[in-house]
Legacy VTK file of the C-alpha trace (Angstrom):
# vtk DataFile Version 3.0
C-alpha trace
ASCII
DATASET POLYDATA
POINTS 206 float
171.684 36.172 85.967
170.864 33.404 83.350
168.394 33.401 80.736
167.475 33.144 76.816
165.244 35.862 74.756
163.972 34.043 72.032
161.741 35.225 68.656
159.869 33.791 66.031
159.110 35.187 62.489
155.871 32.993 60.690
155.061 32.613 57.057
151.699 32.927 57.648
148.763 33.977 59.600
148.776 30.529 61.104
150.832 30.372 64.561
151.800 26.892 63.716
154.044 28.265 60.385
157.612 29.971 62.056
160.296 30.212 59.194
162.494 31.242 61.487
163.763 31.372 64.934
166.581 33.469 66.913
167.804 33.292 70.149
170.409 34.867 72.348
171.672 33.631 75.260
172.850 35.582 78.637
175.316 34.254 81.109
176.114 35.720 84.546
174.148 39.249 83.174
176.067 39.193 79.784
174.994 38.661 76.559
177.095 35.584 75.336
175.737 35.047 71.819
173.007 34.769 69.469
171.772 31.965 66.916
169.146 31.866 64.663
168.043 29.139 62.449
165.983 29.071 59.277
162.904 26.392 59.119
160.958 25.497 56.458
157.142 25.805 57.408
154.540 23.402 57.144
152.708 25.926 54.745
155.921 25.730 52.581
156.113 26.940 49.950
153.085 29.217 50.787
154.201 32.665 52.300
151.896 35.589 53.173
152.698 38.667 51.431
152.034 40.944 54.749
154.520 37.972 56.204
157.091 38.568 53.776
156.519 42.418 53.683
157.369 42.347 57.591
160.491 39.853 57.761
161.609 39.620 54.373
162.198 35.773 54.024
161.049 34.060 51.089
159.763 30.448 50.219
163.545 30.170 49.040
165.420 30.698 51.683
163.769 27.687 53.738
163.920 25.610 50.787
166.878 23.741 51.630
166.156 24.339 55.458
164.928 22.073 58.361
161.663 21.684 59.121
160.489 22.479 62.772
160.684 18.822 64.217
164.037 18.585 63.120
165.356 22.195 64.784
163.508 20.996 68.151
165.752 17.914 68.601
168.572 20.701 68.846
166.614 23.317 70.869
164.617 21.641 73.077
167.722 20.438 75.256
168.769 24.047 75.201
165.718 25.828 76.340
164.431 22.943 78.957
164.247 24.368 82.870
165.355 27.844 81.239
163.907 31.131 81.837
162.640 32.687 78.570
161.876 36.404 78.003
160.403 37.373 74.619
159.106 40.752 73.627
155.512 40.159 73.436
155.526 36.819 74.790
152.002 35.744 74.245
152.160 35.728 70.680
155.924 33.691 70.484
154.752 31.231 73.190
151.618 30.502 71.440
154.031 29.772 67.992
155.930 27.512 69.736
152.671 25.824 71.598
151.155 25.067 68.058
154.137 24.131 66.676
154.878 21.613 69.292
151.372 20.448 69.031
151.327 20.495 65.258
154.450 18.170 65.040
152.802 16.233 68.154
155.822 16.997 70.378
155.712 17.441 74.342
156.022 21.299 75.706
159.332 21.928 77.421
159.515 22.798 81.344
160.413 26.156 81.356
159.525 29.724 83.147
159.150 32.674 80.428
158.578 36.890 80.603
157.423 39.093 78.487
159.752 41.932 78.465
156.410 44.359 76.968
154.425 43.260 80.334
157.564 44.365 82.702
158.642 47.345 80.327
155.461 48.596 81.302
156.018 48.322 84.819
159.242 49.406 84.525
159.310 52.557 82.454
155.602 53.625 83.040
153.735 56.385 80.780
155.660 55.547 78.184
153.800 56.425 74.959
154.765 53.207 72.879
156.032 49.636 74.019
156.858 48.243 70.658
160.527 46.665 70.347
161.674 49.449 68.117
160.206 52.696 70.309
161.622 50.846 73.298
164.950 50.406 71.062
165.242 54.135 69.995
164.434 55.240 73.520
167.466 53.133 75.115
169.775 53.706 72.179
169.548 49.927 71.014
170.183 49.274 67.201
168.864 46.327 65.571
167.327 45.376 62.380
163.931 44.872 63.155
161.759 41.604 62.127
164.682 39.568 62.025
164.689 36.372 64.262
168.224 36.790 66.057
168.571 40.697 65.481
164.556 40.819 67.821
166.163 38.519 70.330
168.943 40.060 70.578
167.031 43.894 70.926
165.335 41.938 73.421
167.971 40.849 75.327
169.993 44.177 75.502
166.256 46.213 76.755
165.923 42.855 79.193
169.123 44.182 80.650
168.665 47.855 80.930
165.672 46.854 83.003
167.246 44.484 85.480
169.901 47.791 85.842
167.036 49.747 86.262
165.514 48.357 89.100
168.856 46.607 90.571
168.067 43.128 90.061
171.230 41.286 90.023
169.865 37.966 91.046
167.402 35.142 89.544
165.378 35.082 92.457
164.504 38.759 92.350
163.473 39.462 88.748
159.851 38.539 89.847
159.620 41.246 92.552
161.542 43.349 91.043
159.828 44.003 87.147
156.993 43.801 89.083
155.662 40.139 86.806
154.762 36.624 87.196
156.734 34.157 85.380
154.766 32.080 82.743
154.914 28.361 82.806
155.491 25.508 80.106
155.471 21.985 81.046
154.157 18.627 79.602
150.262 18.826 79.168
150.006 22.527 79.659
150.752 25.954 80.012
150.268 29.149 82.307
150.270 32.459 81.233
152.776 35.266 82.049
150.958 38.207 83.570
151.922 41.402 85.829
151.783 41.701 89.698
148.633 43.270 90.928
149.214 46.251 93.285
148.190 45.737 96.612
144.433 47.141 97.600
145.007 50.042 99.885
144.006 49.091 103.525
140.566 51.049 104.370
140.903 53.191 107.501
138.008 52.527 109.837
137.055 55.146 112.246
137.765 54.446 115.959
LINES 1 207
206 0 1 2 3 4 5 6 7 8 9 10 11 12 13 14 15 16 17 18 19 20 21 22 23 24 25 26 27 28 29 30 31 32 33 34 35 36 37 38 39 40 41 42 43 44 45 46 47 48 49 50 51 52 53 54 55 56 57 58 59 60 61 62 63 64 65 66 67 68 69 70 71 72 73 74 75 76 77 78 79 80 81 82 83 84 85 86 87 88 89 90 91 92 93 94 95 96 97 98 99 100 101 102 103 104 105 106 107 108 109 110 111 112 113 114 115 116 117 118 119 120 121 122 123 124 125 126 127 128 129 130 131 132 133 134 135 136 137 138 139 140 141 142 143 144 145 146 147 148 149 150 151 152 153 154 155 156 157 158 159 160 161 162 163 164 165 166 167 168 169 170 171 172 173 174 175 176 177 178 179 180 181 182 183 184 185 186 187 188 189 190 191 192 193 194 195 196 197 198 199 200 201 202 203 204 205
């Protein structure tokens, strides 16, 4: 059971402005480590003030950092025909999709989950499905709205939820969280999204 949780903090508004990146990798159902990197933004040195009220990293802490183009050429190699889960998915994917295209770079191949879309399935009537409720509830501690600490929380609730169901193998997680993966390749995307439950069969009188 192999895959990366990866999240993205932004200076701004703008999807196209992460500042910083984490991810943390799982081998064989085990969390093997977690990286983050700083980048400088292309807004830079323009932060947000609700940004840096969230995350807490200023225009100074990227100053002497890589911008995004430059990270890529280490990360792309490392997320390429991966499966990547990120809490809230649609809003990470769509930083890295407007980065890429910002910077004019080609999207990855890759499969990615949301772990909110099969948290829902999993745990259902749950009253919250933020990182940190989700967190608390499973007894996960993390500092929240940092790159690697998110992943990370995102990696250890990724788990409990494969346990849950009794997923042990790749080809399962579909079926079993109850999702479809999302797609990345060159020239396009497709969205992650949750399995449909079968329509009852209507009984017809004999």
């Amino acid at each position: 059971m192999n895959f990366i949780t990866l999240d993205f903090e932004t200076a701004t508004a703008e999807r196209d402005s992460p500042c910083e990146i984490g991810l943390t990798f799982v081998r064989n159902g085990q969390i093997e480590k977690t990286e983050a990197w700083l980048i400088k933004p292309k807004s830079y040195p323009y932060f947000n003030g609700w940004n840096i009220a969230i995350h807490g990293i200023k225009p100074q802490d990227v100053k002497n950092s890589p911008t995004f183009d430059q990270v890529w050429q280490e990360l792309q190699p490392v997320l390429q025909n991966q499966l990547v889960i990120a809490h809230n998915a649609s809003f990470d994917m769509s930083v890295l999709r407007a980065t890429l295209n910002t910077y004019g770079l080609p999207f990855p191949e890759l499969n990615y989950a949301c772990s909110v879309q099969f948290s829902k399935q999993v745990w259902q009537g749950l009253p919250q499905y933020d990182l940190k409720s989700l967190c608390n509830r499973h007894g996960i501690q993390f500092k929240h709205h940092r790159a690697a600490a998110d992943s990370y929380a995102c990696a250890e609730l990724t788990l409990r939820a494969l346990t849950h169901t009794n997923c042990s193998h790749f080809d399962d997680i579909q079926e079993k969280l109850k999702i479809n993966f999302g797609r990345l390749f060159e020239g396009g995307y497709t969205a992650s999204s949750v399995k449909k439950a079968p329509k009852p069969k209507r009984a017809f009188p004999y």
